[in-house]
N, CA, C and O atoms as a DFTB+ gen file, in Angstrom:
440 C
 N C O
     1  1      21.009      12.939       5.014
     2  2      19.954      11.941       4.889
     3  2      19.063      12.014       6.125
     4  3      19.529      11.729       7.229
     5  1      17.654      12.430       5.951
     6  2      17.001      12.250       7.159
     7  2      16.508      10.645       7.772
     8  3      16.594       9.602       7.125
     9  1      16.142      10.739       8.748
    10  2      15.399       9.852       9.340
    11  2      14.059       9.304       8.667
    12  3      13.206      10.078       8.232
    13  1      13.914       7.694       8.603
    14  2      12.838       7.066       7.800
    15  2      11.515       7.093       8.459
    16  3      11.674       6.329       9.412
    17  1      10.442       7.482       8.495
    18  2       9.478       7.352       9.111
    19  2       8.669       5.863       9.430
    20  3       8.336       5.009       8.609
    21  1       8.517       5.864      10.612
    22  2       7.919       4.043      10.744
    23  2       6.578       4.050       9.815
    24  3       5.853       4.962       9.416
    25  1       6.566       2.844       9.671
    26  2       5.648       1.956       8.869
    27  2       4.337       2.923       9.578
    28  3       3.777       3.909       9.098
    29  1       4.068       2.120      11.091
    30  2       3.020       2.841      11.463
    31  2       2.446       4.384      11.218
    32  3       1.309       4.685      10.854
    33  1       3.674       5.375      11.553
    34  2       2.738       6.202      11.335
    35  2       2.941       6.959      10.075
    36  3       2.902       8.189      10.081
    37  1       3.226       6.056       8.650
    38  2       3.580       6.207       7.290
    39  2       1.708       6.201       7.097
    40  3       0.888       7.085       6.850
    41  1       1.620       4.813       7.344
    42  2       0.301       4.084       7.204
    43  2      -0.864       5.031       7.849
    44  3      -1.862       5.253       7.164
    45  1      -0.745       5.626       9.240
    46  2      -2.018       6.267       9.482
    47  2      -2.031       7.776       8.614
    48  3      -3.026       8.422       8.287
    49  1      -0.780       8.058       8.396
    50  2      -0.789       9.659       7.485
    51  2      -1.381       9.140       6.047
    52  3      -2.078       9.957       5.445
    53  1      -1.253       8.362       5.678
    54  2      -1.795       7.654       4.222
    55  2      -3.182       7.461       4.186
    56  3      -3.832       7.773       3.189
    57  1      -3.997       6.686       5.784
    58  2      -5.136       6.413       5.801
    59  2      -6.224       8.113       5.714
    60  3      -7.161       8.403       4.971
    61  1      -5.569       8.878       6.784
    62  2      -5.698       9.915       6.653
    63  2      -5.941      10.722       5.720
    64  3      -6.838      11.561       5.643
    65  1      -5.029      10.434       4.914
    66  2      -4.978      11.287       3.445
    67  2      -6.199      10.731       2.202
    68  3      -6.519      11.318       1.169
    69  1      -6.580       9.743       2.602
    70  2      -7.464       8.967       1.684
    71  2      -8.749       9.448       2.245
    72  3      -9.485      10.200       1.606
    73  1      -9.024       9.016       3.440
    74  2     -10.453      10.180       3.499
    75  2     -10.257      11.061       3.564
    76  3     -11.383      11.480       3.295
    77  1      -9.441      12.297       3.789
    78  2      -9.497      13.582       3.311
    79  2      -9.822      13.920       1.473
    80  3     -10.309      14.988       1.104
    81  1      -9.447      12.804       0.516
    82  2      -9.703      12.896      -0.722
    83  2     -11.208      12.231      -0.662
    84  3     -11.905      12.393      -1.664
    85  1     -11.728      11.528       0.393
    86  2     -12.772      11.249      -0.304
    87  2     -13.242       9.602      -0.459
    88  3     -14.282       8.967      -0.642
    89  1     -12.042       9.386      -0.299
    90  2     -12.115       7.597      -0.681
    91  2     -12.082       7.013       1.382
    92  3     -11.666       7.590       2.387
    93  1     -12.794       5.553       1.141
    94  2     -12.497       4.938       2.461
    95  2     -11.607       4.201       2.231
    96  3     -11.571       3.768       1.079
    97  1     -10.403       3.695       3.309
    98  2      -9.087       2.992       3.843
    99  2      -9.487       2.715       4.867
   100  3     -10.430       3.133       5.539
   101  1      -8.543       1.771       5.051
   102  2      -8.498       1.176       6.401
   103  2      -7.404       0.066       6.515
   104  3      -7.431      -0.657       5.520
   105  1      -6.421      -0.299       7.455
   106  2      -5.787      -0.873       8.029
   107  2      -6.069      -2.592       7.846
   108  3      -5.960      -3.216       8.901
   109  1      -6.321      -3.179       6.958
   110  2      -6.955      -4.911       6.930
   111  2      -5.205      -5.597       7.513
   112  3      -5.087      -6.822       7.477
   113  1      -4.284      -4.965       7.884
   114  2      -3.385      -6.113       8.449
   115  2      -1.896      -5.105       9.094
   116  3      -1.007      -4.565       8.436
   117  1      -2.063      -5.141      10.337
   118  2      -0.586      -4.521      11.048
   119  2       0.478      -5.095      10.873
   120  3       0.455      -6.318      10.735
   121  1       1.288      -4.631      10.842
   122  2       2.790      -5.256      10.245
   123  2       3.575      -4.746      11.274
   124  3       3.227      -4.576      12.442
   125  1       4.750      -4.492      10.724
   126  2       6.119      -4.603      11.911
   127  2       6.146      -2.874      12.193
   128  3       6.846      -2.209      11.430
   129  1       5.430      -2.214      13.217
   130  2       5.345      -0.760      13.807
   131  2       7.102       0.169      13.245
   132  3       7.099       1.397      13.324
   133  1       8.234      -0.448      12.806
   134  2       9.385       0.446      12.622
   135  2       9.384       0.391      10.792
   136  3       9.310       1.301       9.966
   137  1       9.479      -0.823      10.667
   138  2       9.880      -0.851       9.119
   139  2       9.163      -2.282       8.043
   140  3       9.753      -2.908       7.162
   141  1       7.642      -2.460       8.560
   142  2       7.051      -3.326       7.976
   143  2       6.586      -2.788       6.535
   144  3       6.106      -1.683       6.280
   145  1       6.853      -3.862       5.654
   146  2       6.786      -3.348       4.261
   147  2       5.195      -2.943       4.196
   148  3       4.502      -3.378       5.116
   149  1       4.607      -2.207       3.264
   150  2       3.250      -1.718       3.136
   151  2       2.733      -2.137       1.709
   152  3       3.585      -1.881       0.858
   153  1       1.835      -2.584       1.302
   154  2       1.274      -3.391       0.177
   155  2      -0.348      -2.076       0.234
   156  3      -0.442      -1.326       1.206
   157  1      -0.842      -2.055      -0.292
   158  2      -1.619      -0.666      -1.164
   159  2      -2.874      -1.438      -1.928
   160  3      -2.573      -1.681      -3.096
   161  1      -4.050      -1.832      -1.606
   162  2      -5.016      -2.694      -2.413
   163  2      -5.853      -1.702      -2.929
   164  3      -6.673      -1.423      -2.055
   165  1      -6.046      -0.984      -4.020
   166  2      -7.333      -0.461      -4.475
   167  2      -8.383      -1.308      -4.691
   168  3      -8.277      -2.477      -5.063
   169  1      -9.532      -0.642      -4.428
   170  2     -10.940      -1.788      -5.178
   171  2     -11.794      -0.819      -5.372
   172  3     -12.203      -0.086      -4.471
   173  1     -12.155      -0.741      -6.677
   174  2     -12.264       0.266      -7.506
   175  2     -13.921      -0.272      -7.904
   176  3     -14.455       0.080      -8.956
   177  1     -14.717      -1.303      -6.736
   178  2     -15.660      -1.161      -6.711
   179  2     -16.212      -1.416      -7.367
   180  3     -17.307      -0.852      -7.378
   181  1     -15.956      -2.365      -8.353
   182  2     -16.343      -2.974      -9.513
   183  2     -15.955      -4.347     -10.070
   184  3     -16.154      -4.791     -11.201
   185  1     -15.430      -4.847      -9.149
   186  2     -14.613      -6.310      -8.865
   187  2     -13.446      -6.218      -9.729
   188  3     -13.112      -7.179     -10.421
   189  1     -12.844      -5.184      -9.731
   190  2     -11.498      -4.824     -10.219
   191  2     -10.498      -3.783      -9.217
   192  3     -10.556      -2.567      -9.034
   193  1      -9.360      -5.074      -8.546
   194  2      -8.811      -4.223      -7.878
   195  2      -6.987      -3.699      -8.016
   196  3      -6.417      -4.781      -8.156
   197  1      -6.280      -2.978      -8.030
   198  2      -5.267      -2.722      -8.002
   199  2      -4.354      -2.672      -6.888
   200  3      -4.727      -2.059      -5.889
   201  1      -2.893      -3.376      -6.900
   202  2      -2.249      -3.852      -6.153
   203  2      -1.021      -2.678      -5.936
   204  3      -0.597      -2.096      -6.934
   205  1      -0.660      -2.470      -5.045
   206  2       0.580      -1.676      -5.192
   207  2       1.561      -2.040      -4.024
   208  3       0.824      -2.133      -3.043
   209  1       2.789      -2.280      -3.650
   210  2       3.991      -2.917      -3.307
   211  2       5.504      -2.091      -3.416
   212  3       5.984      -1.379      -4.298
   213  1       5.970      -2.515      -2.173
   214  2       7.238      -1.365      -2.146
   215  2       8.055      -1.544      -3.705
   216  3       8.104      -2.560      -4.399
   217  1       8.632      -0.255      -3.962
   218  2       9.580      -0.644      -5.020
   219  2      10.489      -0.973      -4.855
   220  3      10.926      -0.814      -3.715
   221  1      11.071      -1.419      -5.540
   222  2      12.594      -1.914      -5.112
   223  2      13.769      -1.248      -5.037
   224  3      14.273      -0.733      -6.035
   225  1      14.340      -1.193      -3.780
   226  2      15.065      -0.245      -3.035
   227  2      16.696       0.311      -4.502
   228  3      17.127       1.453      -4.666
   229  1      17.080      -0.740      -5.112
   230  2      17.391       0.103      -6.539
   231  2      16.701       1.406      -7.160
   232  3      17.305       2.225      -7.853
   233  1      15.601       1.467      -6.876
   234  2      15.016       2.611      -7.238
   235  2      14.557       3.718      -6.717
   236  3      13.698       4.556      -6.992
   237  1      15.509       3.479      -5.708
   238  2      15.471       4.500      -4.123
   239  2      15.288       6.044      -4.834
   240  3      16.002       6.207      -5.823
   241  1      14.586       6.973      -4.524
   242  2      14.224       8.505      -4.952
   243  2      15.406       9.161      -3.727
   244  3      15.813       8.925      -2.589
   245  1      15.591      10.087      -4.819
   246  2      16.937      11.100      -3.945
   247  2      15.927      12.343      -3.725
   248  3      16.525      13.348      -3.341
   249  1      14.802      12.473      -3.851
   250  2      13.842      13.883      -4.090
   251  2      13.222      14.006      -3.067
   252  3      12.113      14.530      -3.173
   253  1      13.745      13.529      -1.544
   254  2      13.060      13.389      -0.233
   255  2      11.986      12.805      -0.139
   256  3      11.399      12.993       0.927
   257  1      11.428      12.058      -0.979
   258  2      10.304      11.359      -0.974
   259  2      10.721       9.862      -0.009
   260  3      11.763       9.214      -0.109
   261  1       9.838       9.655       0.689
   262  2      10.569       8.874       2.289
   263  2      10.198       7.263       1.584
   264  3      11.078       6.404       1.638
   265  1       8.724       6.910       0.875
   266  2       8.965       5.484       0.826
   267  2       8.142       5.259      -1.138
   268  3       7.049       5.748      -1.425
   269  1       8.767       4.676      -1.868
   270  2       8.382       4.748      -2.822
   271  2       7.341       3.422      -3.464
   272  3       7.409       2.428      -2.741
   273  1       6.625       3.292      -4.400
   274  2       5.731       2.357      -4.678
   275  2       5.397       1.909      -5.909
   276  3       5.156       2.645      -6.866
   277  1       5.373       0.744      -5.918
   278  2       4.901      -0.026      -7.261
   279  2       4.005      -0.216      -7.623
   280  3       3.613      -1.030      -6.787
   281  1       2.702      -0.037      -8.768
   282  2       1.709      -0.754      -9.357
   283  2       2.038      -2.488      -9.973
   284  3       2.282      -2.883     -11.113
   285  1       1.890      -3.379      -8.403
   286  2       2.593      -4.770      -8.992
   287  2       1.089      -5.788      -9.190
   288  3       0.980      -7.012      -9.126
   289  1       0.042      -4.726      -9.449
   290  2      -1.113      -5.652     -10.478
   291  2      -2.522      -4.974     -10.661
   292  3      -3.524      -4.563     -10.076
   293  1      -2.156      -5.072     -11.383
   294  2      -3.442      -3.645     -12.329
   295  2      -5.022      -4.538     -12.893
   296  3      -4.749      -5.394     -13.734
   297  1      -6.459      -4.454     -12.575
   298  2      -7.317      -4.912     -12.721
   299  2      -7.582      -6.351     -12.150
   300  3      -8.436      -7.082     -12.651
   301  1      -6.699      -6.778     -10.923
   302  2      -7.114      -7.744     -10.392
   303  2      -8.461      -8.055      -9.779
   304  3      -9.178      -7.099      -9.480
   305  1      -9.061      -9.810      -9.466
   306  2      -9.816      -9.957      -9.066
   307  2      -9.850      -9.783      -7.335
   308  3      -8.914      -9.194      -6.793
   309  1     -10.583     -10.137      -6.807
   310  2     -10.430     -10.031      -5.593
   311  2      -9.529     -12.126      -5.031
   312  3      -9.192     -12.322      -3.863
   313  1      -9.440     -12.726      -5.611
   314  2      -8.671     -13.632      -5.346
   315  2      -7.343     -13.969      -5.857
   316  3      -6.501     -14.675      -5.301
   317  1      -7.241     -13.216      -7.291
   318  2      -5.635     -13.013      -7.490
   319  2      -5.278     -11.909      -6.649
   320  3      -4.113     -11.641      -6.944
   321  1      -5.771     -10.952      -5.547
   322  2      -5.348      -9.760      -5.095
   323  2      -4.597     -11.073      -3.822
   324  3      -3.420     -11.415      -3.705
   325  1      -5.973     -11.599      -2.947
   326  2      -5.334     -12.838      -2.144
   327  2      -4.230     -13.507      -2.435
   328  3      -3.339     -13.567      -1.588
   329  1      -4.080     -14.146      -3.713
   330  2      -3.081     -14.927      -3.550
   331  2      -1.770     -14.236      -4.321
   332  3      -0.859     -14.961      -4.719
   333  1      -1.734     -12.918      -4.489
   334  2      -0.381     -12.525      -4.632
   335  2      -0.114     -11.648      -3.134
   336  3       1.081     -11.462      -2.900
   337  1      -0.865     -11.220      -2.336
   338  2      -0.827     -11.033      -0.875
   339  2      -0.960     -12.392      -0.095
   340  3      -1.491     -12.247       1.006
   341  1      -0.696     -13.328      -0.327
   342  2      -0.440     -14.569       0.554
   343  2       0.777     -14.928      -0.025
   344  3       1.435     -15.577       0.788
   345  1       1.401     -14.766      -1.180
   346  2       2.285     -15.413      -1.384
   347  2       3.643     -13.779      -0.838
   348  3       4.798     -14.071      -0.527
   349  1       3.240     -12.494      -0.840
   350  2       3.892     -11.278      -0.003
   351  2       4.341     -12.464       1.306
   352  3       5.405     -13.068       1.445
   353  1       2.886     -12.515       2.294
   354  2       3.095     -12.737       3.455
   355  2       4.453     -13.958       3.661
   356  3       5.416     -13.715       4.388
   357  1       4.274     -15.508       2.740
   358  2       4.868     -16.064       3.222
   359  2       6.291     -15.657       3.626
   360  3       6.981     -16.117       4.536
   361  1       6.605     -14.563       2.626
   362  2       7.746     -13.857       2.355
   363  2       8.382     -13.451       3.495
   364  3       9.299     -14.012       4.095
   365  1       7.594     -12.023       3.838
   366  2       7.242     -11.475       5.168
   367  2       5.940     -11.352       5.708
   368  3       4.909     -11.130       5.073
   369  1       6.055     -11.500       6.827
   370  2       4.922     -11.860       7.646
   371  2       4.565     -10.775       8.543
   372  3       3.550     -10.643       9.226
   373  1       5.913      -9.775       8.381
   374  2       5.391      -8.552       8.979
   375  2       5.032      -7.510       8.405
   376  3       5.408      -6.406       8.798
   377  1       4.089      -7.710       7.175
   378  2       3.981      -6.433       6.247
   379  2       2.530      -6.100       6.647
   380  3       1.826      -6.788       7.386
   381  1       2.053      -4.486       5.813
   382  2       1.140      -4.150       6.353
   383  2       0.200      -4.240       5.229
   384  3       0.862      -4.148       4.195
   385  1      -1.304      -4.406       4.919
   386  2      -1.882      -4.061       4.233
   387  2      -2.742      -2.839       4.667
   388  3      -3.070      -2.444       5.786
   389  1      -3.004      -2.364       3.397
   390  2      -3.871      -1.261       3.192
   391  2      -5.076      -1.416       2.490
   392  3      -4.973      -1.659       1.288
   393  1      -6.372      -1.314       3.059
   394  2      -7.089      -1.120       1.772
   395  2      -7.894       0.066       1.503
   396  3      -8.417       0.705       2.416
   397  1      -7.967       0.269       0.690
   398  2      -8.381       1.659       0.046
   399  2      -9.836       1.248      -1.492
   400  3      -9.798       0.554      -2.509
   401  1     -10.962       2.177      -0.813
   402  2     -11.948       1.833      -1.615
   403  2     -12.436       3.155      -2.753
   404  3     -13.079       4.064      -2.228
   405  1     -12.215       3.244      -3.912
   406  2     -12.481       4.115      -4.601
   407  2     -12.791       3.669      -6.151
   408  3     -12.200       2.977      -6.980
   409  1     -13.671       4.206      -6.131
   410  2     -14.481       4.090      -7.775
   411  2     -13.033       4.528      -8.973
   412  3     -12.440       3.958      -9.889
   413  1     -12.983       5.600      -8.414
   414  2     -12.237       6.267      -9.980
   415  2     -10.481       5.424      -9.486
   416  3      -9.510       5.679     -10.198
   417  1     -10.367       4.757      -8.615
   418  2      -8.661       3.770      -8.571
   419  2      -8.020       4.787      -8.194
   420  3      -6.939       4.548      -8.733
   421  1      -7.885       5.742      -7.669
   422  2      -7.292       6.367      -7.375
   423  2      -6.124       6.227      -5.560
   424  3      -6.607       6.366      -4.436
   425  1      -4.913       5.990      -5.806
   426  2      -4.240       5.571      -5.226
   427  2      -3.824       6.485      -4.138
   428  3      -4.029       6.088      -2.991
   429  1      -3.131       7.942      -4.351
   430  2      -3.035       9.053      -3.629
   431  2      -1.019       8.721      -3.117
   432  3      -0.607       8.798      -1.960
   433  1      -0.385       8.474      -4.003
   434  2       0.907       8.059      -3.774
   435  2       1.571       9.561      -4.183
   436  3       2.751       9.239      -4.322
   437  1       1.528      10.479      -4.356
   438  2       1.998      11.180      -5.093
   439  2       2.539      12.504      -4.061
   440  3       3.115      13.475      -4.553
């Protein structure tokens, strides 16, 4: 079993990877630098945005893939995106958001 990669630099290889495809990201909230959960906002630029959220560790990947992810809300507004990321935070307070801006929704989890 290897070693888990921190949150932080999960998050800047991700931001990275999104403008290299093309799309803008950016960092809207730092979380806990070793193992802060990461939440994934598409906005697809059309006042429809998509939510994505760790999966649940039951569904842990044996295929070396280091952190895995959920689509936990598909065509949201920009205030149900808020209040299912406020109701994350009360949870934990050390998670990270991401946001990621792309027309065609394209997530880059893969």
């Amino acid at each position: 079993m290897s070693a888990r990669l921190t949150s932080e630099f999960w998050v800047s290889a991700y931001v990275r990877r999104c403008h290299l495809e093309g799309a803008f990201a950016l960092v809207r909230k730092r979380g806990a630098t070793e193992a802060g959960a990461i939440f994934i906002v598409v906005d697809r630029l059309d006042g429809d945005n998509d939510l994505y959220g760790p999966a649940p560790q039951s569904e842990a990947r044996d295929d070396g893939v280091d952190r895995s992810f959920e689509r936990i809300g598909e065509r949201l507004n920009g205030l149900e995106v808020e209040e299912k990321l406020a109701r994350e935070r009360r949870f934990d307070s050390d998670l990270w958001i991401v946001a990621v801006e792309d027309r065609q929704g394209r997530v880059f989890l893969d």
